[in-house]
Structures are given as C-alpha cells and as structure tokens.
GUVEXRO-244814 format. One line per field, with one value per residue: x, y, z of N, C-alpha, C in turn; residue number from 1. Coordinates in steps of 0.1 Angstrom, whole numbers, padded with zeros to 4 digits. Atoms other than C-alpha are relative to their C-alpha. Layout:
N
n_px = [X;...]
n_py = [Y;...]
n_pz = [Z;...]
ca_px = [X;...]
ca_py = [Y;...]
ca_pz = [Z;...]
c_px = [X;...]
c_py = [Y;...]
c_pz = [Z;...]
i = [NUM;...]
***
This chain:
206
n_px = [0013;0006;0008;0003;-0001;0011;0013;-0009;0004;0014;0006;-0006;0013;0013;0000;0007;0015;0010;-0005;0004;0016;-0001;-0009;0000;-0011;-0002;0009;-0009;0006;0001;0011;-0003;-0007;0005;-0010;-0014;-0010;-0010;-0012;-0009;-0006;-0009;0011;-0004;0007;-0009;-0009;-0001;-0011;0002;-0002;-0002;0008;0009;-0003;-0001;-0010;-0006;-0004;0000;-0017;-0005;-0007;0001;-0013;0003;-0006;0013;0006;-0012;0002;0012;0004;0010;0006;0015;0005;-0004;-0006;-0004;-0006;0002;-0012;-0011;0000;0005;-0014;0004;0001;-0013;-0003;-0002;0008;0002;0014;0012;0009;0004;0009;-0005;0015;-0002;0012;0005;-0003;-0013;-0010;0004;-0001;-0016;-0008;-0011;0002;-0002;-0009;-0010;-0002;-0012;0007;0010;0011;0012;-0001;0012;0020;0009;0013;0002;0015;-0008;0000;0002;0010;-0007;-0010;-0012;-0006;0003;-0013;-0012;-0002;-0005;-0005;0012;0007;-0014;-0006;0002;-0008;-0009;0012;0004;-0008;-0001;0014;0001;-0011;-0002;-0018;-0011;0001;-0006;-0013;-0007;-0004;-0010;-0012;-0002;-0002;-0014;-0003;0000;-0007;-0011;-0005;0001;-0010;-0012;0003;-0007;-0016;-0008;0002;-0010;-0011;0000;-0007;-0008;-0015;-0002;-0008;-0011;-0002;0004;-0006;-0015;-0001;-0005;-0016;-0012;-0006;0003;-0011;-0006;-0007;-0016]
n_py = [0006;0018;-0003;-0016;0002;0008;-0012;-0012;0005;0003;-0014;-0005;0013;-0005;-0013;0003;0011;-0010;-0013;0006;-0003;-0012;-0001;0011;0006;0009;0013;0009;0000;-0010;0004;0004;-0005;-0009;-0008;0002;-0009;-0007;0011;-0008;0004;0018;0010;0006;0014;0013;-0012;-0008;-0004;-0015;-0004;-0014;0003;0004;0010;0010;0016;-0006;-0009;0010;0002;0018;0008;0015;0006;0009;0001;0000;0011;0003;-0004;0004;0010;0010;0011;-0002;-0007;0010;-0012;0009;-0011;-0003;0001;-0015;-0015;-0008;-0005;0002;-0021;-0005;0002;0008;0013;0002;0012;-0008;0013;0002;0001;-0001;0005;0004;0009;-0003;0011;0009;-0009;-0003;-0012;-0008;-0016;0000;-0001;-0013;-0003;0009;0002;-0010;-0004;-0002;0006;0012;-0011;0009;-0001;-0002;0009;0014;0000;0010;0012;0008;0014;0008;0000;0002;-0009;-0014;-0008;-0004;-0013;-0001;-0014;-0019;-0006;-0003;-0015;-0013;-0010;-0007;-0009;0007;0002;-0010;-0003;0008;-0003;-0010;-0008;0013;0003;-0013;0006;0008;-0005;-0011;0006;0007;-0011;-0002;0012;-0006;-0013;0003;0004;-0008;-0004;0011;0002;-0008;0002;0012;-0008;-0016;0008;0004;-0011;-0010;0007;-0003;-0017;0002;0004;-0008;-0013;0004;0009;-0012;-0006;0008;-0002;0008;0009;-0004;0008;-0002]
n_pz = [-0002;0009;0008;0005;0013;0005;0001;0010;0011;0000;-0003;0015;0008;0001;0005;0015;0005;-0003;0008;0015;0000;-0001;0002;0013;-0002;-0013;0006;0006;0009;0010;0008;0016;0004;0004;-0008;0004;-0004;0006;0002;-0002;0015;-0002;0000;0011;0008;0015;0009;0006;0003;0004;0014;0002;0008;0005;0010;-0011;0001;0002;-0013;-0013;-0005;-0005;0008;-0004;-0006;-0004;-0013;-0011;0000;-0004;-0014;-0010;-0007;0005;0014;0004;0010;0014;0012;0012;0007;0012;0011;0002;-0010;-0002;-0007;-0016;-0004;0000;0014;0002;0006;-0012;0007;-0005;-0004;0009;-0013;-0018;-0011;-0017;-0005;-0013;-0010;-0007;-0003;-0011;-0003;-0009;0004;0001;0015;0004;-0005;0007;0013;0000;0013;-0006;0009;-0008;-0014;-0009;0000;-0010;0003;-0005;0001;0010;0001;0010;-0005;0002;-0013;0007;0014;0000;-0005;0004;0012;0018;-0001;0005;-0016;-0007;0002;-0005;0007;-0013;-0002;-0012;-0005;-0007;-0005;-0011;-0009;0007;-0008;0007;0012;0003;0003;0011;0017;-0001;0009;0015;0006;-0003;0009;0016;0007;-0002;0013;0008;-0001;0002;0018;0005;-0004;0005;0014;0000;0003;0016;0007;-0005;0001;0017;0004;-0007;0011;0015;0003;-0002;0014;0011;0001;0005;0008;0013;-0001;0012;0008;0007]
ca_px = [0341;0329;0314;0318;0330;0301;0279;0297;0291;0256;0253;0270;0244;0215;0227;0228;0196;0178;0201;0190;0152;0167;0200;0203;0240;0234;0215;0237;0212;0217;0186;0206;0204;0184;0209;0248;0276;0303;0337;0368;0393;0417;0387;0398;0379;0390;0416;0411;0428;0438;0436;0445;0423;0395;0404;0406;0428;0453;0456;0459;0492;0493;0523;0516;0548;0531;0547;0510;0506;0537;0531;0499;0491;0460;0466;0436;0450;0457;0478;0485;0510;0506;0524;0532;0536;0518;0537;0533;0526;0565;0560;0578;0566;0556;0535;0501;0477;0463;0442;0441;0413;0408;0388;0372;0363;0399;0412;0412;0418;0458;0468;0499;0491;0493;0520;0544;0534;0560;0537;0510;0484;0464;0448;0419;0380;0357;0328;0315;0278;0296;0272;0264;0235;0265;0296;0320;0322;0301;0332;0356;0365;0378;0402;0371;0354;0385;0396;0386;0395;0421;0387;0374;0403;0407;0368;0373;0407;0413;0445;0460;0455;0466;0500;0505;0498;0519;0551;0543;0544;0576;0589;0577;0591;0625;0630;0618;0648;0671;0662;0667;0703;0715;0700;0720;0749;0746;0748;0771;0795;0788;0791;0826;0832;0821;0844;0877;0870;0874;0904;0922;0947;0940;0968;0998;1008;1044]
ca_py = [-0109;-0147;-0139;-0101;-0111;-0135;-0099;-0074;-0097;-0105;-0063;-0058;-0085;-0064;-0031;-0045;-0065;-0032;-0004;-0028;-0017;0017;0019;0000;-0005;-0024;-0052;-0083;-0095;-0087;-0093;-0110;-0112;-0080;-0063;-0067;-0058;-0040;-0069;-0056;-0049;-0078;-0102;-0129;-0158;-0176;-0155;-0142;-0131;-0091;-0077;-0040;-0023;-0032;-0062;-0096;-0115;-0087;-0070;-0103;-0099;-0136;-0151;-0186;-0188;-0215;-0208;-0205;-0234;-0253;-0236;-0243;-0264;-0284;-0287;-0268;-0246;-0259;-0239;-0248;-0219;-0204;-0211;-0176;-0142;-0115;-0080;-0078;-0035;-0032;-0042;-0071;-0105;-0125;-0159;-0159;-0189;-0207;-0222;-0213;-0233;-0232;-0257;-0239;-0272;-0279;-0242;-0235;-0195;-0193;-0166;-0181;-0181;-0142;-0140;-0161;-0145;-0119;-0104;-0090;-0115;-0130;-0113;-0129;-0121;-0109;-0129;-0155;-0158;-0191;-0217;-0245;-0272;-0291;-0301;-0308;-0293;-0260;-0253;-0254;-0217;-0214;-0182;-0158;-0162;-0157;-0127;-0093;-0059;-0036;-0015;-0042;-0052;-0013;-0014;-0048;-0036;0001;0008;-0027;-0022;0017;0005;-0025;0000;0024;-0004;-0018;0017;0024;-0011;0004;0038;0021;0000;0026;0045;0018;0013;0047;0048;0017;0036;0070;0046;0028;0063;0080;0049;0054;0091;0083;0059;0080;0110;0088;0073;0111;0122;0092;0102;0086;0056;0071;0048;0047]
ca_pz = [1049;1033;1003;0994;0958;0949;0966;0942;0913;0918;0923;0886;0871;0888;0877;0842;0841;0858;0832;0799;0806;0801;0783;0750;0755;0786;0761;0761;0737;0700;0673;0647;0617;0620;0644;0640;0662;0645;0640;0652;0626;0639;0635;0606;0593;0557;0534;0507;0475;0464;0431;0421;0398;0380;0361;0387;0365;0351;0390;0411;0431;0437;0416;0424;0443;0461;0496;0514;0498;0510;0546;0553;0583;0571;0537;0528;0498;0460;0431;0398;0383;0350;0317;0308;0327;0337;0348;0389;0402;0397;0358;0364;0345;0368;0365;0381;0396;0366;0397;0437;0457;0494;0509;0540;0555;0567;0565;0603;0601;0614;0590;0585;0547;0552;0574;0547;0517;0502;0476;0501;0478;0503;0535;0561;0553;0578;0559;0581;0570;0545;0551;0524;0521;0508;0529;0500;0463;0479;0504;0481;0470;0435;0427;0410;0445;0462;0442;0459;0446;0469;0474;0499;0514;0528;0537;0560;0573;0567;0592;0576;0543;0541;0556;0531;0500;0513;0515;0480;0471;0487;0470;0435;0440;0451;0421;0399;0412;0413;0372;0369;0383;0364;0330;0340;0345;0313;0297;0316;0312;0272;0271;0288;0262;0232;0243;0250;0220;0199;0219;0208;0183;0145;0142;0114;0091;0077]
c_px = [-0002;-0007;-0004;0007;-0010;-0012;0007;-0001;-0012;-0002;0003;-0012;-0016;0003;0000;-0014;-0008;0005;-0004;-0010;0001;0012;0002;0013;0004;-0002;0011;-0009;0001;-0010;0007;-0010;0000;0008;0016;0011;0015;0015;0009;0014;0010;-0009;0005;-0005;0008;0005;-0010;0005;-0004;0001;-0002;-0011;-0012;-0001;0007;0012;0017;0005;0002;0015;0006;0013;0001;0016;-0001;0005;-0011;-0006;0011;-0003;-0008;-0004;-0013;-0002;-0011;0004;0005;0003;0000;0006;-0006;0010;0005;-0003;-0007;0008;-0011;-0004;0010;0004;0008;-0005;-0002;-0008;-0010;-0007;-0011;-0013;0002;-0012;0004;-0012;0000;-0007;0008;0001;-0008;0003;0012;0005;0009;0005;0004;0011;0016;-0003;0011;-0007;-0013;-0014;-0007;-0004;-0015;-0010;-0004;-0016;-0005;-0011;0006;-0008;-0009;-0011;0009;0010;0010;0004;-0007;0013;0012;0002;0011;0005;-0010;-0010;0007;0003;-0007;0006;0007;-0014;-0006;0008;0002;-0012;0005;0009;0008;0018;0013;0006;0009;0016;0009;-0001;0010;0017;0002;0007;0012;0012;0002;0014;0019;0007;-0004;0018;0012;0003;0007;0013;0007;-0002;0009;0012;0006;0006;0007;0012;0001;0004;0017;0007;0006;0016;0013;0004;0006;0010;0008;0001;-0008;0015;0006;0004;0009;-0001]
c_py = [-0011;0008;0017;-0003;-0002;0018;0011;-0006;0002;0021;0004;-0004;0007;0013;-0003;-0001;0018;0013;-0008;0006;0017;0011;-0009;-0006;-0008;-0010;-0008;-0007;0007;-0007;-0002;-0011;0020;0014;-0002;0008;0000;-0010;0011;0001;-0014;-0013;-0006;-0013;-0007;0014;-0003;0000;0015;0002;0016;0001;-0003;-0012;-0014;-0007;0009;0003;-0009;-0001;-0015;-0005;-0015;-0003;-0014;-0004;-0002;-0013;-0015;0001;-0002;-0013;-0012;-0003;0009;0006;-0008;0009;-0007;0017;0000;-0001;0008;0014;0010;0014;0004;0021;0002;0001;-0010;-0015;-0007;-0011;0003;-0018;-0005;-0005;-0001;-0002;0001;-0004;0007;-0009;-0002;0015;0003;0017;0004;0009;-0002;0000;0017;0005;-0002;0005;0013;0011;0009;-0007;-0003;0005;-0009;0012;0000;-0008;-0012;-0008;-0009;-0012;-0004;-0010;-0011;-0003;0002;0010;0017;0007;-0003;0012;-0001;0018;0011;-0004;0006;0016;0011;0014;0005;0008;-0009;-0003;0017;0000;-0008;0004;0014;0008;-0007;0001;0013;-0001;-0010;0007;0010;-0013;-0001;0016;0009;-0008;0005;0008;-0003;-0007;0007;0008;-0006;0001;0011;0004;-0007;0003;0012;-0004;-0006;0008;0008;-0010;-0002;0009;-0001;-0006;0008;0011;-0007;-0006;0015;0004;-0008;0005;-0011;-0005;0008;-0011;0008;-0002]
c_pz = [-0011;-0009;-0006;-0019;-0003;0001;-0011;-0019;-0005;-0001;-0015;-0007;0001;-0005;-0014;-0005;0004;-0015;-0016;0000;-0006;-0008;-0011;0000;0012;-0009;-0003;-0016;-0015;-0012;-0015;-0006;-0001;0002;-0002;0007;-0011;0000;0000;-0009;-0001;-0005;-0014;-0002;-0011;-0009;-0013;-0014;-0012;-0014;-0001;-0013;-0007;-0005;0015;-0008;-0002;0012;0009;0000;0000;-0012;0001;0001;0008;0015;0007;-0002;0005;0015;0008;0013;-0006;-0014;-0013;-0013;-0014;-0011;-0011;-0006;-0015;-0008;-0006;0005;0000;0005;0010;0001;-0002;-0016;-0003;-0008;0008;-0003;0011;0004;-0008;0008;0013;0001;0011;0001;0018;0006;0008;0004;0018;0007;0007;-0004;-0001;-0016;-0002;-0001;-0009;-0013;-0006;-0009;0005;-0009;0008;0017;0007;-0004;0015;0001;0009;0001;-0015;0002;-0013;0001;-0002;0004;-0013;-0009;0009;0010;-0007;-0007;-0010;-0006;-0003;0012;0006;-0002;0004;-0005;0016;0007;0012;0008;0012;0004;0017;0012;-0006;0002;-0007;-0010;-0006;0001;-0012;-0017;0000;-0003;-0009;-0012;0000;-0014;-0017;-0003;-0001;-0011;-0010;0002;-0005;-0018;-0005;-0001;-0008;-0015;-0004;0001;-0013;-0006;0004;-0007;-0018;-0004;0001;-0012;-0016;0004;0000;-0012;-0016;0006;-0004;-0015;-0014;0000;-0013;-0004;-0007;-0014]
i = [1;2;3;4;5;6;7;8;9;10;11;12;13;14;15;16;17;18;19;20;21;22;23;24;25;26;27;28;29;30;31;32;33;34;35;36;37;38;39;40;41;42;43;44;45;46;47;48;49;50;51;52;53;54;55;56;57;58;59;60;61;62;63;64;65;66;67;68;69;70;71;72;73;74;75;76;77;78;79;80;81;82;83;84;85;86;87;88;89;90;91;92;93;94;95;96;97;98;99;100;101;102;103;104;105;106;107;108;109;110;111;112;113;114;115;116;117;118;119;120;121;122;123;124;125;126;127;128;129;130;131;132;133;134;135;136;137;138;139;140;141;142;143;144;145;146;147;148;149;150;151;152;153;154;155;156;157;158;159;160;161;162;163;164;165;166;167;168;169;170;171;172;173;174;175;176;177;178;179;180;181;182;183;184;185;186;187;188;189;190;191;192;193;194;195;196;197;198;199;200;201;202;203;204;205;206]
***
C-alpha cells in the first residue's frame, strides 16, 4: 500500500509526542545548561596532555618528541623541547616540552596526535564548554592548561585509560626485568671471571 511508511512514521512521532507528557525519557528536549546528557566515552573534542602524580611538570609523559607535532594535519600544535632531562615512569632521562601550545582554532579534533604518539602523552578532552570573547591569544592553549593529571584522564575515559596504564605498566615491569637480567649477567660473567682467575696456576720462574 502507497504510503504505509510515511503512516508508521508519523505513528512513531505521535507515540512519542503523546509518551513525553508522561515518560521523561521520551523528552527530545534537554534543559541545558541546567540539564546534561551523559557524553559517550568515545566522544573527543581538543587533546589534552597526561601527567602522573601530583607534580604537572615532573609526571608529564610528553618528551617533546615532536611527532604530533610533525603529524598533525592543520598545523595547530607548537613544541619547543627542553635543554636538559627529566627521568620518564621507566626512570629513563628523557627531555620534556619546554613549550607545547595548541591553537583550538585550527585543531579540527582527528586524534591523530593520539594515535601517533608512542609515549601515551596526549589523549582527546571531553571539554567543550571552551568559548572565548577573544578569537586569537584566548584559543591558544599553553602546556599548564593542557596538563591534566592521570586522575582525570580515567574519569573522562575509564575503559581507555585503565588499558593504557595497564601497558605502560607492562612496558615498566618488562624493562625492569630486562635490567635485571643484564645486572645478573654482568655478575655472573664476573663471578666466572674471578674463579678462573684463582684456579690458574701462579707462573714459576727459573
């Protein structure tokens, strides 16, 4: 029959409009700012950047490798490395981003900054309540806005975040190993040393 779609639609539209009067989850309507539907953890706006910790400058994973900034489509982010090291969660030394800006003007939310970084430093914001009276200097973020502790990062994204501490944590425990192995080596291959060194005979002189 002509038109049994268009009537099956229209019957959806009145079973709403009549179950809103009566059902609060019918309400397309939502009374923001007062009201707020719940953002789905995928949901990603302007990154970000992590820090372990208490301490923003000591716990920031970022090593200003400068790949997200290299990668980026629009341009939007800006590094400037540091002139001497910091050690990374592995205890490694590690340099650090003397300055990281992102201009949320340009940045257009691809996540390819995330996807490219090797260090888990940089992760998408759910923030999107970012507007400015000023177009220019007020969108440009500057790393101590930027920086976030790990504590929020598991809030915005809890399934995400639990997995990426768990790797890093892997990562650690694995080069902790490794370290240890190449230390038990060291002195195994000394002990070895040391004892071949007392069974050898004392040379006779004639």
């Amino acid at each position: 029959m002509i038109g049994t779609g268009i009537l099956k639609g229209m019957a959806v539209t009145a079973r709403n409009f009549v179950g809103s009067y009566f059902d609060k989850e019918r309400l397309i309507t939502v009374q923001y700012p007062e009201e707020r539907i719940p953002l789905p953890e995928n949901y990603r706006n302007f990154p970000f950047l992590i820090y372990d910790d208490d301490d923003p400058h000591a716990g920031l994973r970022c090593v200003a490798c400068k790949i997200c900034e290299k990668e980026c489509p629009p341009q939007c982010i800006y590094i400037i490395k540091s002139d001497d090291k910091k050690p990374d969660y592995m205890g490694k030394p590690q340099f650090y981003p003397k300055v990281f800006d992102i201009d949320i003007s340009v940045c257009m939310s691809c996540q390819i900054c995330v996807e490219v970084c090797p260090f888990e430093a940089i992760k998408m914001d759910k923030d999107f309540e970012l507007s400015k009276r000023e177009r220019f200097n007020h969108l440009l973020q500057r790393k101590e806005e930027l920086s976030k502790p790990n504590e929020y990062y598991h809030k915005i994204h809890p399934i995400e975040a639990a997995a990426v501490d768990k790797n890093l944590a892997d990562a650690a425990a694995a080069a902790e190993a490794k370290k240890k192995a190449a230390a038990e080596a060291v002195a195994k291959a000394a002990a070895a040393k040391a004892a071949a060194a007392a069974q050898t005979p004392p040379a006779v002189s004639s």
